[in-house]
N, C-alpha and C positions, 0 to 999 in steps of 0.2 A: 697255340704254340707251346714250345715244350721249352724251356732253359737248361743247358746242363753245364752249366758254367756260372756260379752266381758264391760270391761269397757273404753268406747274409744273417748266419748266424752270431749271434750279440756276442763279444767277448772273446773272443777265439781265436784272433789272426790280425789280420789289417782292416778285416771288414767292421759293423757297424760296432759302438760301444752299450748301447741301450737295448732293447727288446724292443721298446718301443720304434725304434729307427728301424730295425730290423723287418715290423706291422709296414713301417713306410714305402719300403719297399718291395715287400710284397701286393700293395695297396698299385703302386706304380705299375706291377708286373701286369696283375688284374685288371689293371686299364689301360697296357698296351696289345691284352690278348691274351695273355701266358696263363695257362689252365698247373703247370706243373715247373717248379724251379730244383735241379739240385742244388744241396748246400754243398760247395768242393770246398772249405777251410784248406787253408795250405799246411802243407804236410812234408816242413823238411827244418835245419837246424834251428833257424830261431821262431818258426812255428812248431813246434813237435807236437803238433796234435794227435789224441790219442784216438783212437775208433769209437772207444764208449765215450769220451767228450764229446765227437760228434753225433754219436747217436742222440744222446741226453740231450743235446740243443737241437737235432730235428725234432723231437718229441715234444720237446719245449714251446718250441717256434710254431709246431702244428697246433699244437692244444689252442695256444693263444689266438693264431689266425680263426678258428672254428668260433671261439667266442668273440674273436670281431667279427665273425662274419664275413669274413674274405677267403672268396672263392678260388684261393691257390691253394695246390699240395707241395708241400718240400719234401722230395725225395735225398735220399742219405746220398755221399759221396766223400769224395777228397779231390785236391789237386798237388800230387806227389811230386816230389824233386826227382831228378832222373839218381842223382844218389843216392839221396834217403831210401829210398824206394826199395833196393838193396840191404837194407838194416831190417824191414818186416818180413815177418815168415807171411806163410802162406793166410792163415787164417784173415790175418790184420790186413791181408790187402785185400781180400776177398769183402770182408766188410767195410773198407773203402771206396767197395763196386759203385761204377757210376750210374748214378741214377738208381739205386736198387741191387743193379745187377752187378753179381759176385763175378766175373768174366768179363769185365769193360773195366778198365780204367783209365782218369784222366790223371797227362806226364805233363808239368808244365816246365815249356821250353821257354830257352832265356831268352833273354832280350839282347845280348851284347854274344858276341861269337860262334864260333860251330859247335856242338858238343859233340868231343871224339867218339865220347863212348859211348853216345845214344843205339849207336846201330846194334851194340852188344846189350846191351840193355832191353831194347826192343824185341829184339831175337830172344833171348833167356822168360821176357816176359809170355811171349807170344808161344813160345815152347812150353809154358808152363798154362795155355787155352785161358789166354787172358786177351780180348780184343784190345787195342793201343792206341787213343786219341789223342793228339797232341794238342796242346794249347797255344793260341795264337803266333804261330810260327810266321804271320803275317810283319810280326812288330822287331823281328827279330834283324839286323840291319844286313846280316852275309844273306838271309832267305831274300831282303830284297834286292841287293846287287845281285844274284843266281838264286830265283823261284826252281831253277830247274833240279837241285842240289834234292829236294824233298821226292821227287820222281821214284829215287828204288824202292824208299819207305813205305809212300803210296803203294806204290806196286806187289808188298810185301803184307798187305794187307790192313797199315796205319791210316786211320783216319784224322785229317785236320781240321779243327775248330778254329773258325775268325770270329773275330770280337765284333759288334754291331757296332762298337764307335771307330772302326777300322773302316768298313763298308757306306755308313755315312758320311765321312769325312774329319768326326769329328780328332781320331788321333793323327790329323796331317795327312799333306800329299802324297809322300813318300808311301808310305801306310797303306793308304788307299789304292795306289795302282799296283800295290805291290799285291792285296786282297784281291784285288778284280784281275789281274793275271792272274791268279791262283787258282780262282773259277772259270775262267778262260782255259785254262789248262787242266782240267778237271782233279784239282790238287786241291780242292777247298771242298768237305763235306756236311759240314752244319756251322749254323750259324748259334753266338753263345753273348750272353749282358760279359760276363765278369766284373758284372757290377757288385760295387762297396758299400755303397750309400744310395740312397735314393735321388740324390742331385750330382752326385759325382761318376761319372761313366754311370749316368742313366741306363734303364732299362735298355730302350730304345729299338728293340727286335723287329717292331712291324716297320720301321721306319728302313731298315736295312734290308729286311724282306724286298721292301718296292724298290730300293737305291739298286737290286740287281737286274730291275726292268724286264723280268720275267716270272709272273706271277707261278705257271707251273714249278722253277725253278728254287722261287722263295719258298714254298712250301713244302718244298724237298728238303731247302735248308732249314728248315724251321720247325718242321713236323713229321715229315714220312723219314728223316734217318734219325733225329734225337726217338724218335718212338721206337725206331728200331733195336736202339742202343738197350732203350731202358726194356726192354722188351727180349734180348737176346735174339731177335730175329735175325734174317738174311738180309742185309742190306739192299734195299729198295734200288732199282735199277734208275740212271741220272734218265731224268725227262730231256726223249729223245730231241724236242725244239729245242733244246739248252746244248746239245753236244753239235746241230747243226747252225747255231748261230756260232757257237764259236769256230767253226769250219772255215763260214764264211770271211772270217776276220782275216784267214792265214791267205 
């Protein structure tokens, strides 16, 4: 499985404070499956992470995994404020690419109300051959009163990321059927930790893999679109028993 959602780099945001915590959960990743994690550090006013501070802690974080012996790769990233985002030029967001790739990047969406100007933002980015994933838009409380609201973005070529502790239950009810409508509606495209720490929003991928009771499905979420991401490929087409079980529901 592939992670592209992980804040795991030591010192840099909200995620881990030690290197060592940082080995921990890369340790956790490796024993939930995850062959590849990006580090997305947040990237907006009281994070203002720079590009080469994150490069310098993937480089950091790899050297040191190699000499533990742990069989994850952290690929570069960010997880950009939909306005910060607007303050870098070209270059600084190209090396923010998700997962590697200079033409992906991850927007993280709020938690608390609509953002007006996502749609201009989206559009400006996507003009400028930037694909646009969004981050757990599951958690956000107007996406769950109207899942249906993310439809044009979808449609507009935005891909959304739900968090594994959405999908297992662990960030609530609400949460949860707000994620599982999402896949039901084919408005959810990869599944992401945005884990901190290694006990806090655990890993937990393969565990939300199985919680969508469709193995072709999980692995779509987990592997054939995060690889596509980091890959710059063509977006792998939704396995057809997943679009006809949600048929059946309506």
């Amino acid at each position: 499985m592939i992670d592209l959602h992980s804040h795991v780099l030591p010192g840099i945001d909200d995620g881990p404070r030690t290197l060592e915590t940082s080995l921990g959960m890369l340790r956790a990743a490796a024993a939930d499956g995850i062959t590849q994690v990006a580090a997305t550090p947040h990237v907006r006013d009281d994070h203002p992470t720079r590009p080469e501070a994150m490069e310098a802690g993937v480089a950091s974080v790899n050297a040191a995994a190699r000499e533990a012996g742990i069989p994850v790769e952290v690929l570069t990233g960010g997880e950009l404020d939909r306005e910060y985002v607007q303050t870098l030029d070209d270059a600084s967001l190209r090396r923010f690419g998700l997962g590697g790739n200079p033409e992906a990047l991850l927007l993280e969406f709020p938690y608390y109300g609509w953002p007006l100007e996502l749609a201009d933002v989206v559009f400006r980015l996507s003009a400028g051959g930037f694909r646009v994933v969004l981050a757990h838009p599951e958690r956000n409380g107007e996406v769950q009163r109207d899942p249906g609201r993310l439809r044009e973005l979808a449609d507009a070529g935005v891909l959304m990321q739900l968090t594994a502790a959405s999908l297992d239950g662990r960030s609530g009810r609400r949460t949860l059927e707000c994620a599982r409508l999402l896949l039901d509606e084919g408005l959810g495209h990869l599944i992401a930790s945005d884990a901190h720490a290694p006990s806090v929003r655990a890993i937990g991928m393969s565990a939300a893999a199985e919680s969508v009771g469709d193995p072709e499905l999980g692995r779509w979420l987990t592997q054939d679109v995060p690889s596509a991401i980091v890959t710059g490929s063509p977006l792998p087409p939704r396995p057809e028993k997943a679009r006809l079980r949600r048929l059946r529901r309506h």
